[in-house]
ZAKOL-96234 format. One line per field, with one value per residue (C-alpha): residue number from 0; residue in three letters; x, y negated, z. Coordinates in nm, 2 decimals. Example, Ala and Ser with C-alpha at 12.3 -4.5 7.8 and 13.67 -1.06 7.14 Angstrom:
2
n (0_1)
res (ALA_SER)
east (1.23_1.37)
north (0.45_0.11)
up (0.78_0.71)
//
This chain:
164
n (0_1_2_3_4_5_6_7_8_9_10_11_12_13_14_15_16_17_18_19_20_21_22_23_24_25_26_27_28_29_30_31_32_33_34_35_36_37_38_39_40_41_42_43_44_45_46_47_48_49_50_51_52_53_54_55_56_57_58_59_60_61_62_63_64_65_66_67_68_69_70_71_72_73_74_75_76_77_78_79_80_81_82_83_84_85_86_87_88_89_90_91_92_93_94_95_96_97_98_99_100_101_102_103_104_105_106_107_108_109_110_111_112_113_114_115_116_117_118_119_120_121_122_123_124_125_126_127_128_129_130_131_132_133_134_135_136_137_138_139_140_141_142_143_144_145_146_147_148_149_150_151_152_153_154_155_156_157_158_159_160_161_162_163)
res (UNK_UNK_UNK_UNK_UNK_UNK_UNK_UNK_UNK_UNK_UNK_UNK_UNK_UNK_UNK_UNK_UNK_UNK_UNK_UNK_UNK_UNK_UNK_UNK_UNK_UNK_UNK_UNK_UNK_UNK_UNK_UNK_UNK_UNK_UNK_UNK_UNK_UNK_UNK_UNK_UNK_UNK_UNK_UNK_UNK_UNK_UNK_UNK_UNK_UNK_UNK_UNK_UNK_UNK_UNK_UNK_UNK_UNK_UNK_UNK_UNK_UNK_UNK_UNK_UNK_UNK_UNK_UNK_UNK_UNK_UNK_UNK_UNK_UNK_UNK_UNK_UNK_UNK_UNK_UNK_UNK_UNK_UNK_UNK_UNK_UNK_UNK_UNK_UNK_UNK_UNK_UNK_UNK_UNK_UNK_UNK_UNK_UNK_UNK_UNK_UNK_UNK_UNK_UNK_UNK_UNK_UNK_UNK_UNK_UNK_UNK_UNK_UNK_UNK_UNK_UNK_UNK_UNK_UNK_UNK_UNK_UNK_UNK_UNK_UNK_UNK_UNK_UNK_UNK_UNK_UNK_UNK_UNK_UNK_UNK_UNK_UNK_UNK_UNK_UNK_UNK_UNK_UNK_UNK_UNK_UNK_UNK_UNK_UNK_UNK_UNK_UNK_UNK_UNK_UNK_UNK_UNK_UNK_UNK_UNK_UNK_UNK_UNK_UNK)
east (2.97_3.25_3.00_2.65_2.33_2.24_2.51_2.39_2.03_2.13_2.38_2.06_1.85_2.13_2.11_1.80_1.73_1.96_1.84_1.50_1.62_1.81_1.48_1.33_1.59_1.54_1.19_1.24_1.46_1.23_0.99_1.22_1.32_0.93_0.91_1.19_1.04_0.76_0.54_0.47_0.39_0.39_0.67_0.89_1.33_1.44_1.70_1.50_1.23_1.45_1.65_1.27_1.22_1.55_1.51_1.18_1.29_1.58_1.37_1.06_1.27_1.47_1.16_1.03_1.33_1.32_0.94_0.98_1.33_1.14_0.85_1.15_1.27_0.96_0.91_1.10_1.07_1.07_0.75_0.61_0.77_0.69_0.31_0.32_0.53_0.24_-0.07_0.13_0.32_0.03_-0.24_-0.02_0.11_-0.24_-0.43_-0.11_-0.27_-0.01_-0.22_-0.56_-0.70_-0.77_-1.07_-1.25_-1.18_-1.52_-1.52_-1.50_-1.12_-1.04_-0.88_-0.68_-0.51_-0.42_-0.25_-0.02_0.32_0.32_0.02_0.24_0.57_0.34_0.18_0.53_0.63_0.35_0.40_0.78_0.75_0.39_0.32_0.03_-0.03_-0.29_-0.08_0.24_0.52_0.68_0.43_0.44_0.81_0.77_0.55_0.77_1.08_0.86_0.77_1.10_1.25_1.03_1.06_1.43_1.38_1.17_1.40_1.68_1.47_1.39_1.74_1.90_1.58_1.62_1.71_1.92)
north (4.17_4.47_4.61_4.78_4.68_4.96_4.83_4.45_4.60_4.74_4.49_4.25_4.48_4.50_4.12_4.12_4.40_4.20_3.90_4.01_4.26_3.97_3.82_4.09_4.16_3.81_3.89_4.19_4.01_3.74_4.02_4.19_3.87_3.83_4.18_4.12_3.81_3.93_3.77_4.07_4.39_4.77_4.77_5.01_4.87_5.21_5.29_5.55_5.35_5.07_5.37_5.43_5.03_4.98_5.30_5.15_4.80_4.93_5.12_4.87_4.60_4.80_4.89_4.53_4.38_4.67_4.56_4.19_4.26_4.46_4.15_3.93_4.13_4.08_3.71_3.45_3.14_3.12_2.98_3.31_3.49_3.34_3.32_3.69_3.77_3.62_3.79_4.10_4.07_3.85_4.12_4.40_4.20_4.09_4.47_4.63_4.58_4.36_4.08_4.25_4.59_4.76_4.91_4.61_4.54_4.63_5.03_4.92_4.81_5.14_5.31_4.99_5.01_5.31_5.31_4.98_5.08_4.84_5.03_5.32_5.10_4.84_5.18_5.34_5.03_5.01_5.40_5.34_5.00_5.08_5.38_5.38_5.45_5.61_5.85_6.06_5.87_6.08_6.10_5.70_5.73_6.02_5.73_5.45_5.67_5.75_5.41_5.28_5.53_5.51_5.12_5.15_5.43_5.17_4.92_5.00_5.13_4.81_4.61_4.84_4.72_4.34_4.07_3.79)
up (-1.08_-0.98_-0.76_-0.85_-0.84_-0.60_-0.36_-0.44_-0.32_-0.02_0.10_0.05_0.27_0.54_0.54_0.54_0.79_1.01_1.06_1.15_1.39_1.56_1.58_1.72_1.97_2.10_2.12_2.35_2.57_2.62_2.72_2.93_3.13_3.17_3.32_3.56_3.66_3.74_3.45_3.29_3.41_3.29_3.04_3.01_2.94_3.04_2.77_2.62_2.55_2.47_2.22_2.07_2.01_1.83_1.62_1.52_1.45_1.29_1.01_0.99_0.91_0.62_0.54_0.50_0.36_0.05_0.01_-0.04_-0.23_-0.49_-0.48_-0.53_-0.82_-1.05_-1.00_-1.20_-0.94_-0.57_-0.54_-0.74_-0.51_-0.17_-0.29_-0.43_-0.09_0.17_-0.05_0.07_0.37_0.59_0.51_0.62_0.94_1.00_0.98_1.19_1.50_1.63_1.70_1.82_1.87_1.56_1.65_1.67_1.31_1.07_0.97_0.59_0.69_0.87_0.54_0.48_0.84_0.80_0.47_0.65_0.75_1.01_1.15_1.29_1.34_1.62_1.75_1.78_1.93_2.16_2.27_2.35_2.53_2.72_2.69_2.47_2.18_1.89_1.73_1.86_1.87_1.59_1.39_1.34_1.31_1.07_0.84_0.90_0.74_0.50_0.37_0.42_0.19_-0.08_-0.08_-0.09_-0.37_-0.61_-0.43_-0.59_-0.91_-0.93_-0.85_-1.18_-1.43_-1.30_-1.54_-1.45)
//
């Protein structure tokens, strides 16, 4: 291939990114029509907040996109890779706090939600759309950054060892 396999990498997480951001921007719009309607009640679509969201989505999904391309790296079939891919993706969707309160989760978890990135990009989320949040807003960012560029550091690590 002319180009390398750093720029193969990251043109793969741009895809990548893309695509779920789309999703995700779908997702806010729902909610925004919900709050307009009526439906919904106590979000905040001012542009900062909106600004916040984007910036959040933006690196999360890089973020993602580096993880399961380095996953996708190491296995030989798909179905490697999609099993591989849910054993890590689901747990850290599922311990984010996304989809229930995290303190209601057993203590014994408590160090495993806190080492998930998606812990601090929902609670980032949460802060700029609602208003409430665990940690300060930057501070989430701050780990969010943080994980995207070290997955985008193996990432590409990992892209330039690959064999095809």
């Amino acid at each position: 291939s002319p180009i390398s396999r750093s720029a193969m990498f990251l043109g793969k997480v741009v895809g990548g990114a893309t695509d779920t951001f789309i999703q995700s921007s779908i997702l806010l719009f729902i909610g925004y029509i919900f709050t307009v309607t009526g439906f919904m009640q106590g979000v905040d679509f001012s542009l900062p907040s909106l600004l916040t969201a984007v910036a959040f989505l933006i690196v999360t999904t890089c973020g993602t996109a580096s993880l399961g391309l380095i996953i996708g790296s190491q296995m030989e079939s798909i179905e490697g890779f999609q099993l591989v891919g849910s054993f890590v993706i689901f747990p850290m969707f599922f311990l984010s706090g996304a989809l229930f309160p995290t303190n209601n989760l057993p203590p014994y978890l408590a160090p495993l939600i806190f080492l998930d990135p998606i812990t601090y990009a929902v609670d980032g989320l949460r802060g700029a759309l609602i208003g409430v949040s665990t940690f300060p807003i930057i501070f989430d960012f701050a780990v969010v950054c943080l994980f995207t560029a070290a997955m985008m550091v193996i990432g590409t690590h990992a892209f330039k060892k690959m064999r095809v």
